[in-house]
Jmol script that loads the backbone (N, CA, C; Angstrom):
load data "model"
ATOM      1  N   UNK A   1     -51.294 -39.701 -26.748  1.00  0.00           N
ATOM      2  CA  UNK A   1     -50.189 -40.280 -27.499  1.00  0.00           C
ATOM      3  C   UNK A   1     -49.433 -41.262 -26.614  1.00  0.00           C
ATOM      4  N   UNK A   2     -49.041 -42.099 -27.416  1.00  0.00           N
ATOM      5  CA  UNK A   2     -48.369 -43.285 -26.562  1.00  0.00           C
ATOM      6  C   UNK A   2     -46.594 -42.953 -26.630  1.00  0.00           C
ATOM      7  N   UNK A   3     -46.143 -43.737 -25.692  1.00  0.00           N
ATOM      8  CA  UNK A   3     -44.944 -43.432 -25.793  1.00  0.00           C
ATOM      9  C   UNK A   3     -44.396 -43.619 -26.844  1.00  0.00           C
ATOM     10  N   UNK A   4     -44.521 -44.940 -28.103  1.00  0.00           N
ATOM     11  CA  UNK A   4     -43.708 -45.029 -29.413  1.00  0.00           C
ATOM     12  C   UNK A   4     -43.965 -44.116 -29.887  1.00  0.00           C
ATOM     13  N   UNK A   5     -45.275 -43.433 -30.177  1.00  0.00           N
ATOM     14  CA  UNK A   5     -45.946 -41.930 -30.607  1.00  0.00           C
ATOM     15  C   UNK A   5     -44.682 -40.761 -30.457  1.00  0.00           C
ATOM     16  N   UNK A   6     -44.569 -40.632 -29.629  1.00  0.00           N
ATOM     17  CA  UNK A   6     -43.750 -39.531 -29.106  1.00  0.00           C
ATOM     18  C   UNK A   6     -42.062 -39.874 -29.478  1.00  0.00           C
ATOM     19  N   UNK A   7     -41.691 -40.580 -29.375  1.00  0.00           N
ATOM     20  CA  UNK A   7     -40.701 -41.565 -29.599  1.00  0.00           C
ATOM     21  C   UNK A   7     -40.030 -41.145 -31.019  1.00  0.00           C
ATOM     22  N   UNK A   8     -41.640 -41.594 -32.122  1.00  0.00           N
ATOM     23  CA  UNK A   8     -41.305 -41.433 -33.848  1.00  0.00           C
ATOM     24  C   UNK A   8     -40.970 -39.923 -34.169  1.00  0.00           C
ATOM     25  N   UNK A   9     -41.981 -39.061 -33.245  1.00  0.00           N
ATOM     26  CA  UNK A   9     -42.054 -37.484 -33.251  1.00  0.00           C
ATOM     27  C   UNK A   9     -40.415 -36.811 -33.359  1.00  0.00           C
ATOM     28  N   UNK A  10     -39.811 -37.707 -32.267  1.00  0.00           N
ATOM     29  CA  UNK A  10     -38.696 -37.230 -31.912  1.00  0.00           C
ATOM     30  C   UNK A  10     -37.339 -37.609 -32.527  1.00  0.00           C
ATOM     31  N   UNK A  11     -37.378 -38.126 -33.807  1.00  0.00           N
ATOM     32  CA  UNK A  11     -36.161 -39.002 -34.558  1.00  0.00           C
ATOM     33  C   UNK A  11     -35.825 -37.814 -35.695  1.00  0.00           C
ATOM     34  N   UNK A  12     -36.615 -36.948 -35.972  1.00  0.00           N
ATOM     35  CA  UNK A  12     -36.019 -35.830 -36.942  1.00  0.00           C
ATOM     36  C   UNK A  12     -35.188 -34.835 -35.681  1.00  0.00           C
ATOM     37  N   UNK A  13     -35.443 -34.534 -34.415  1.00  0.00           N
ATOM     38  CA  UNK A  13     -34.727 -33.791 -33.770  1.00  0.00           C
ATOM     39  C   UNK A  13     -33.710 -33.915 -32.897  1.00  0.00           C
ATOM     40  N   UNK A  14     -33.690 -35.747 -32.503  1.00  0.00           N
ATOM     41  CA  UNK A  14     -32.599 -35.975 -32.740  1.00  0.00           C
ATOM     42  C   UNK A  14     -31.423 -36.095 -33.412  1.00  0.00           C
ATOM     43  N   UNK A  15     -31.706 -36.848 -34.528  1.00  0.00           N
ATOM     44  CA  UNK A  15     -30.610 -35.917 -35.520  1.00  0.00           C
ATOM     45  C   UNK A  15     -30.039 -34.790 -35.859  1.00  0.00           C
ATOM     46  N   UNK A  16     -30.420 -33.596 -35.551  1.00  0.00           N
ATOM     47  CA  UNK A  16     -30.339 -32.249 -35.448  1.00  0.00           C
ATOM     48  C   UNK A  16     -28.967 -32.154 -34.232  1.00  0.00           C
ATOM     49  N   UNK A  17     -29.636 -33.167 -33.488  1.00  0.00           N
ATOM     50  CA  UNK A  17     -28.973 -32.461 -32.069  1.00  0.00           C
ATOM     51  C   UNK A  17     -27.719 -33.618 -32.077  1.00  0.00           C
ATOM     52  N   UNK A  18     -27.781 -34.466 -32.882  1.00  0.00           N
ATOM     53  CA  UNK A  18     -26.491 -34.893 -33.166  1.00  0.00           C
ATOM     54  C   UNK A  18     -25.457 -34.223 -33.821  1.00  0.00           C
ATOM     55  N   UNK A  19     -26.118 -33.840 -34.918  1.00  0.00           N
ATOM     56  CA  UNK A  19     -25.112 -33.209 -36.194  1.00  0.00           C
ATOM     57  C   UNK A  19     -24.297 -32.025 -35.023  1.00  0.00           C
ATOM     58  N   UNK A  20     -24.947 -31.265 -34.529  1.00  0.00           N
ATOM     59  CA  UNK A  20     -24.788 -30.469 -33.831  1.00  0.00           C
ATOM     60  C   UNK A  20     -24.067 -30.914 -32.155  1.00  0.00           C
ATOM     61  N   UNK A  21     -23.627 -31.691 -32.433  1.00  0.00           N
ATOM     62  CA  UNK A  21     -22.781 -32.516 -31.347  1.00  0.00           C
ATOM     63  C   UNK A  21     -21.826 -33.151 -32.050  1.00  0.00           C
ATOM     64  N   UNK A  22     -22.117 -33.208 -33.273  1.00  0.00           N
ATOM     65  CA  UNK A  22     -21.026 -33.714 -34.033  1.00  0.00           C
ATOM     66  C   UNK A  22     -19.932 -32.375 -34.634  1.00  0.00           C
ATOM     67  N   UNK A  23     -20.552 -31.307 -35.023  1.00  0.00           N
ATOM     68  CA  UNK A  23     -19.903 -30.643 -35.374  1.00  0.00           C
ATOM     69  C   UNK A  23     -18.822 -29.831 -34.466  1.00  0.00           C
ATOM     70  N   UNK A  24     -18.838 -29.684 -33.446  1.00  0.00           N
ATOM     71  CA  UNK A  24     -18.012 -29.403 -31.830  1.00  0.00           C
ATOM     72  C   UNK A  24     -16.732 -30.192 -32.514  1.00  0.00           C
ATOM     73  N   UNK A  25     -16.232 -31.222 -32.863  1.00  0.00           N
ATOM     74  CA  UNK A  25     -14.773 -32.052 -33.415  1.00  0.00           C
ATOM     75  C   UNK A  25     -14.372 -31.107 -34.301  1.00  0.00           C
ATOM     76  N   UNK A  26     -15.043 -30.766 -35.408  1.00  0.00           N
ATOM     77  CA  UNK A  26     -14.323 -30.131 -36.512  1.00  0.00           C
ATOM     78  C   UNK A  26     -14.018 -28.348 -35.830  1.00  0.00           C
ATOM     79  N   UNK A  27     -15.082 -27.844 -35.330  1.00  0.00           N
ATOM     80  CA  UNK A  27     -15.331 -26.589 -34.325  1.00  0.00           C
ATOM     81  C   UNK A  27     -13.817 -26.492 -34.094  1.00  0.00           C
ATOM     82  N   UNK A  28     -13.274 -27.575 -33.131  1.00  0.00           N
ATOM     83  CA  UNK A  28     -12.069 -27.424 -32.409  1.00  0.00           C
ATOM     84  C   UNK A  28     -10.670 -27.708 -33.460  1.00  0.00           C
ATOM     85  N   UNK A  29     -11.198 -28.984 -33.807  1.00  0.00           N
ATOM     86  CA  UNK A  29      -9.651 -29.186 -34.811  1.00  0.00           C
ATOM     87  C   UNK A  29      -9.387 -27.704 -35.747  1.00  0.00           C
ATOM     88  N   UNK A  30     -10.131 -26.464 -36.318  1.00  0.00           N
ATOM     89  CA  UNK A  30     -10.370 -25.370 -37.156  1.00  0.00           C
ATOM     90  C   UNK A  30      -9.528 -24.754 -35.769  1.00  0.00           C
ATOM     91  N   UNK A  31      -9.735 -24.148 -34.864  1.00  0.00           N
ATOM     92  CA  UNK A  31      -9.300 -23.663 -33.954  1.00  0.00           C
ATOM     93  C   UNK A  31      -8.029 -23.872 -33.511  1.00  0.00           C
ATOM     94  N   UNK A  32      -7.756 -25.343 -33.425  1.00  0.00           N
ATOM     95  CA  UNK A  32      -6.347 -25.422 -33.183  1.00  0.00           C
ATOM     96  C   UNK A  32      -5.390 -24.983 -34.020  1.00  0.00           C
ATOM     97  N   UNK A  33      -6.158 -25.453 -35.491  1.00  0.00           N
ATOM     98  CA  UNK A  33      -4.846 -25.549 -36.687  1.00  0.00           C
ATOM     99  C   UNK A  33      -4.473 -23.980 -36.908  1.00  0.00           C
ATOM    100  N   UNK A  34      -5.718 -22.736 -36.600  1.00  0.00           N
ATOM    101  CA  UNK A  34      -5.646 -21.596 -36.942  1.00  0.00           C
ATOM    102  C   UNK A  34      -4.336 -20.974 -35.923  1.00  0.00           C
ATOM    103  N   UNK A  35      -4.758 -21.600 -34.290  1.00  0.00           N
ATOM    104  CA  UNK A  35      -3.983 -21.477 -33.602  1.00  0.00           C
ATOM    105  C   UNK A  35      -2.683 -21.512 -33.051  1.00  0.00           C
ATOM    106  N   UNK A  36      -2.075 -22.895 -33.741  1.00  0.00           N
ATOM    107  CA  UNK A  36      -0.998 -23.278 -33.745  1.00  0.00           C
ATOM    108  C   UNK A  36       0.000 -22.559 -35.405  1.00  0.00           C
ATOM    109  N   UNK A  37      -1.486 -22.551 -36.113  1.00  0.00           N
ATOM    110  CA  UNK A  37      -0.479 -21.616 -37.423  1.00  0.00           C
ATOM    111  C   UNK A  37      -0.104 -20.610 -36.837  1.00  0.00           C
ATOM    112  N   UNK A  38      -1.032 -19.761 -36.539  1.00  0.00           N
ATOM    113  CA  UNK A  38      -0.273 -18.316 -36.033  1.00  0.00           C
ATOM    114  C   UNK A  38       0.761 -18.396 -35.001  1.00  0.00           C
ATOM    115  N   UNK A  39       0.815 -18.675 -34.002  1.00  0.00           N
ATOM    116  CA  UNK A  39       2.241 -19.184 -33.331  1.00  0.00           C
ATOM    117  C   UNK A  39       3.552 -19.413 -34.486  1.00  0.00           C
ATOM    118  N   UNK A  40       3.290 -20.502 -34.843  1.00  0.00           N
ATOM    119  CA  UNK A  40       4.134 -20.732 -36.015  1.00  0.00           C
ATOM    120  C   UNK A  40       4.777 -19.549 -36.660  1.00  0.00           C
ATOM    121  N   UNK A  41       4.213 -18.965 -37.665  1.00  0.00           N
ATOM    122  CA  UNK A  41       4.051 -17.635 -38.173  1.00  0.00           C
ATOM    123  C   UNK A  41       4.844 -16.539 -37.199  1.00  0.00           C
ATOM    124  N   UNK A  42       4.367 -16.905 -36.346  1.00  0.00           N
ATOM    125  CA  UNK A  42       5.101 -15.428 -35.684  1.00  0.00           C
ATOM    126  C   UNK A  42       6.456 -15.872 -34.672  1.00  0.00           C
ATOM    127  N   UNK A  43       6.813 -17.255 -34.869  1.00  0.00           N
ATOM    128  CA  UNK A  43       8.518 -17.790 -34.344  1.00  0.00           C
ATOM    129  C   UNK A  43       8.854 -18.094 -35.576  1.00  0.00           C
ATOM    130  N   UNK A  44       8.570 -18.299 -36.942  1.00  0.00           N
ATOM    131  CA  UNK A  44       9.394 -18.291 -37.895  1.00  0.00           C
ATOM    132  C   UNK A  44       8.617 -17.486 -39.076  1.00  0.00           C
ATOM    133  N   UNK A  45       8.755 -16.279 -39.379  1.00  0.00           N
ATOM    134  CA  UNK A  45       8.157 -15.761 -40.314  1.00  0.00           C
ATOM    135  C   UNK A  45       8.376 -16.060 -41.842  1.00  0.00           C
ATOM    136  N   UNK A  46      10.104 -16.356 -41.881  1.00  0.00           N
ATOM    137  CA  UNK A  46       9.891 -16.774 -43.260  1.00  0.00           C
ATOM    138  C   UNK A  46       9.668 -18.121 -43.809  1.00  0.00           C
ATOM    139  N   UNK A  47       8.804 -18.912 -43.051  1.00  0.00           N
ATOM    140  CA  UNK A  47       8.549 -20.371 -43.211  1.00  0.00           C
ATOM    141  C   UNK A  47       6.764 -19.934 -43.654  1.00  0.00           C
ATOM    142  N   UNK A  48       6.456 -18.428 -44.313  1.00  0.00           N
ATOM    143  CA  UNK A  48       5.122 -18.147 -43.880  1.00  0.00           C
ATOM    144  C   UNK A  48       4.126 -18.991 -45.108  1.00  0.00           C
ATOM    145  N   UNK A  49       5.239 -19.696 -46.442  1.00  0.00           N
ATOM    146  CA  UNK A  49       4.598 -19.924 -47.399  1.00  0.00           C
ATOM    147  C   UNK A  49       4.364 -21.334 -46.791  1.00  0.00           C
ATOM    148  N   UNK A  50       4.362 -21.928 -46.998  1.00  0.00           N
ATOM    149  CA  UNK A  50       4.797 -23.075 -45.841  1.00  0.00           C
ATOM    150  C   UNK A  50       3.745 -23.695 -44.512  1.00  0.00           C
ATOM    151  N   UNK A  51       3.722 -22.450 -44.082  1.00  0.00           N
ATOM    152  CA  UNK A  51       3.331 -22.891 -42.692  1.00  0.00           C
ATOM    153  C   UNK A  51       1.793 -22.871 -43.165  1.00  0.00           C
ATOM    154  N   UNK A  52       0.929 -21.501 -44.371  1.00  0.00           N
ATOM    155  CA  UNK A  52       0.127 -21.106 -44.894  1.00  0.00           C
ATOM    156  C   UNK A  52      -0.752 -22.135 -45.449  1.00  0.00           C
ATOM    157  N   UNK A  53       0.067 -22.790 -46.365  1.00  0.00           N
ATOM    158  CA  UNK A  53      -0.091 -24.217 -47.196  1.00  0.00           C
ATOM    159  C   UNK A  53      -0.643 -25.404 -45.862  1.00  0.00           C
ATOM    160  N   UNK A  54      -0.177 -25.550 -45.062  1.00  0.00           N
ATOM    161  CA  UNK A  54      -0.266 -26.755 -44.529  1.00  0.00           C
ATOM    162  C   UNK A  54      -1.848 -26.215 -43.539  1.00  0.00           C
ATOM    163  N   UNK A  55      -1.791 -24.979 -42.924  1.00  0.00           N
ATOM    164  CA  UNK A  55      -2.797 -24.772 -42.317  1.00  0.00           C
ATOM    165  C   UNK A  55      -3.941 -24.991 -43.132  1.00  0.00           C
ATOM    166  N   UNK A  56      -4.140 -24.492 -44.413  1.00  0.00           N
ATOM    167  CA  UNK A  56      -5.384 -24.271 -45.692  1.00  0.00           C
ATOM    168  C   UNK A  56      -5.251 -25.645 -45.806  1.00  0.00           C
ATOM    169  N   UNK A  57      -4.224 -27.374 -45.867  1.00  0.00           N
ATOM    170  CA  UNK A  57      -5.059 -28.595 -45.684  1.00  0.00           C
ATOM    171  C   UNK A  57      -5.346 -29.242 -44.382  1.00  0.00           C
ATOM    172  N   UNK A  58      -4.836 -28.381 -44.024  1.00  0.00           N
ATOM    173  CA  UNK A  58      -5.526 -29.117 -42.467  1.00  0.00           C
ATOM    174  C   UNK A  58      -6.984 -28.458 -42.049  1.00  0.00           C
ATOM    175  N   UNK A  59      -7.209 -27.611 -42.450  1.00  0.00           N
ATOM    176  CA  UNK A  59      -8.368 -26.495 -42.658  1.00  0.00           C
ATOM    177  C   UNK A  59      -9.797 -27.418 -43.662  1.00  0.00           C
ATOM    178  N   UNK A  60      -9.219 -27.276 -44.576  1.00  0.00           N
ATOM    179  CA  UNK A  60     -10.087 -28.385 -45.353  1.00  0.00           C
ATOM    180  C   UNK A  60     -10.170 -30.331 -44.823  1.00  0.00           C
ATOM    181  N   UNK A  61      -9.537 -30.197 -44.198  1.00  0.00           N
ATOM    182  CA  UNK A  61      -9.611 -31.674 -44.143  1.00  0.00           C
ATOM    183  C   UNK A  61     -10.510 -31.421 -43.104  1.00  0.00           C
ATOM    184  N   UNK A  62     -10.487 -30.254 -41.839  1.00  0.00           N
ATOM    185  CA  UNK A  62     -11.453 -30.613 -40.781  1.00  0.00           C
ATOM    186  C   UNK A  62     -12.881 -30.346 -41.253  1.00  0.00           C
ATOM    187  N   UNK A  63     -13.269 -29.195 -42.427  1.00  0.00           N
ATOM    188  CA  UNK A  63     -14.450 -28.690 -42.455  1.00  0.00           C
ATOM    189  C   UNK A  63     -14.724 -30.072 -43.637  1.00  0.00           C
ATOM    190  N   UNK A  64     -13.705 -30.697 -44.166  1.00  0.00           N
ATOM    191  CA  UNK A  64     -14.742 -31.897 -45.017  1.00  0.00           C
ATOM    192  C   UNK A  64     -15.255 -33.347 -44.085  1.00  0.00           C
ATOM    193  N   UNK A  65     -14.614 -33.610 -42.570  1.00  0.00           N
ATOM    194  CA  UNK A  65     -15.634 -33.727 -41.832  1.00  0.00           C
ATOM    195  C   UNK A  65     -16.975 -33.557 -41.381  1.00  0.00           C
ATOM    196  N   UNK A  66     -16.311 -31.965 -41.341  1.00  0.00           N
ATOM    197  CA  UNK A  66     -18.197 -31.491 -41.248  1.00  0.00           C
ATOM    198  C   UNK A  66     -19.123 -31.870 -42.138  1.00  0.00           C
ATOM    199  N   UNK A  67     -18.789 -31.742 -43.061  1.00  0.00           N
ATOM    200  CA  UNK A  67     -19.730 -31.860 -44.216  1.00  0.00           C
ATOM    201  C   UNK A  67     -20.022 -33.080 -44.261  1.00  0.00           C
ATOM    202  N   UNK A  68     -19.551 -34.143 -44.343  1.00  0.00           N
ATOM    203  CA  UNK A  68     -19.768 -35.393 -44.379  1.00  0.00           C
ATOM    204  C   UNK A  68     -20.801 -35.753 -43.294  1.00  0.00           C
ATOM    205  N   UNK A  69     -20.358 -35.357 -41.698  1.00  0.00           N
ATOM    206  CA  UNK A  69     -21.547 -35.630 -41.154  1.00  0.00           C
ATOM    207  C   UNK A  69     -22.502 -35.121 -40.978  1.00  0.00           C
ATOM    208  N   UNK A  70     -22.403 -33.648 -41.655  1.00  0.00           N
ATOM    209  CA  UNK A  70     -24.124 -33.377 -42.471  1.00  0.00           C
ATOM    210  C   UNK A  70     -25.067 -33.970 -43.211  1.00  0.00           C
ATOM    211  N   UNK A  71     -24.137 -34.490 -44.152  1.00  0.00           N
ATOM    212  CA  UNK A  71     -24.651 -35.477 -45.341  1.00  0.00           C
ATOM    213  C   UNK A  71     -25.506 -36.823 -44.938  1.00  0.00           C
ATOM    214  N   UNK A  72     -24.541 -37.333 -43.839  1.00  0.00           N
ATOM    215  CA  UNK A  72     -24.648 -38.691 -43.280  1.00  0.00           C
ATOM    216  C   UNK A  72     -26.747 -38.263 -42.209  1.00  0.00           C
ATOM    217  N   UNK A  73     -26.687 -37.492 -42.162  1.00  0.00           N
ATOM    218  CA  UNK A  73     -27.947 -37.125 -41.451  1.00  0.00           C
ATOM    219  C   UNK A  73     -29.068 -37.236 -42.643  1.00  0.00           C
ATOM    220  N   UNK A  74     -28.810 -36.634 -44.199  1.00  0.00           N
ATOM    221  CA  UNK A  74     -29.762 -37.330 -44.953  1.00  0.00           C
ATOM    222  C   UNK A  74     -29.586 -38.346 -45.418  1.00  0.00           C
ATOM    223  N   UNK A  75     -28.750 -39.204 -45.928  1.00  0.00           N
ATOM    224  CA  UNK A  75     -28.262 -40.489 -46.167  1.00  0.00           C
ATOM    225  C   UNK A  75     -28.974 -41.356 -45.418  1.00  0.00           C
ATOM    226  N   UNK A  76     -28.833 -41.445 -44.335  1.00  0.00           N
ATOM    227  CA  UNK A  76     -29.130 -41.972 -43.238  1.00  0.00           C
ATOM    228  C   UNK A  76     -30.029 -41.894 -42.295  1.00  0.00           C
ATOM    229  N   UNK A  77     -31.158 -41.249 -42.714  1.00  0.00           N
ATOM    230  CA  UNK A  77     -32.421 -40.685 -41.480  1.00  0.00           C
ATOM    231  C   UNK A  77     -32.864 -41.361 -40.873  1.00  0.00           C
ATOM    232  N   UNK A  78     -32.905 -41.233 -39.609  1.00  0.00           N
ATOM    233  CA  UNK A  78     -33.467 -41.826 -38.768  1.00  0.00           C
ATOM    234  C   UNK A  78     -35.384 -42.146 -38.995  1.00  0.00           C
TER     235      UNK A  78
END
end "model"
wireframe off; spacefill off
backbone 0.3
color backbone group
């Protein structure tokens, strides 16, 4: 096999190992927001409706990242 050979072999597993390098951003932003809610939560408890609400869109906004650059891997195949 020639090197372009090996090359073409390797464009479905790169993508893989992108998505999966891509997903590490949303990984962390989920982590923080969970993180910084609970803090929150526990220096002001009765702000809990509140604080609840904003974590669940910041929550969704990071995992509809994810998803998108899942998508973008079939959209877009290498």
């Amino acid at each position: 096999m020639s090197a372009l050979d090996n090359l073409a072999a390797l464009t479905g597993n790169v993508a893989s190992i992108g998505y999966g390098l891509a997903a590490i951003g949303p990984g962390v932003g989920v982590g923080i927001i969970f993180g910084n809610g609970t803090q929150a939560l526990a220096r002001q408890p009765e702000a809990a409706g509140l604080i609840r609400t904003n974590q669940i869109m910041g929550f969704a906004f990071c995992e509809a990242l994810a998803l998108i650059g899942i998508v973008m891997g079939f959209v877009y195949p290498s």
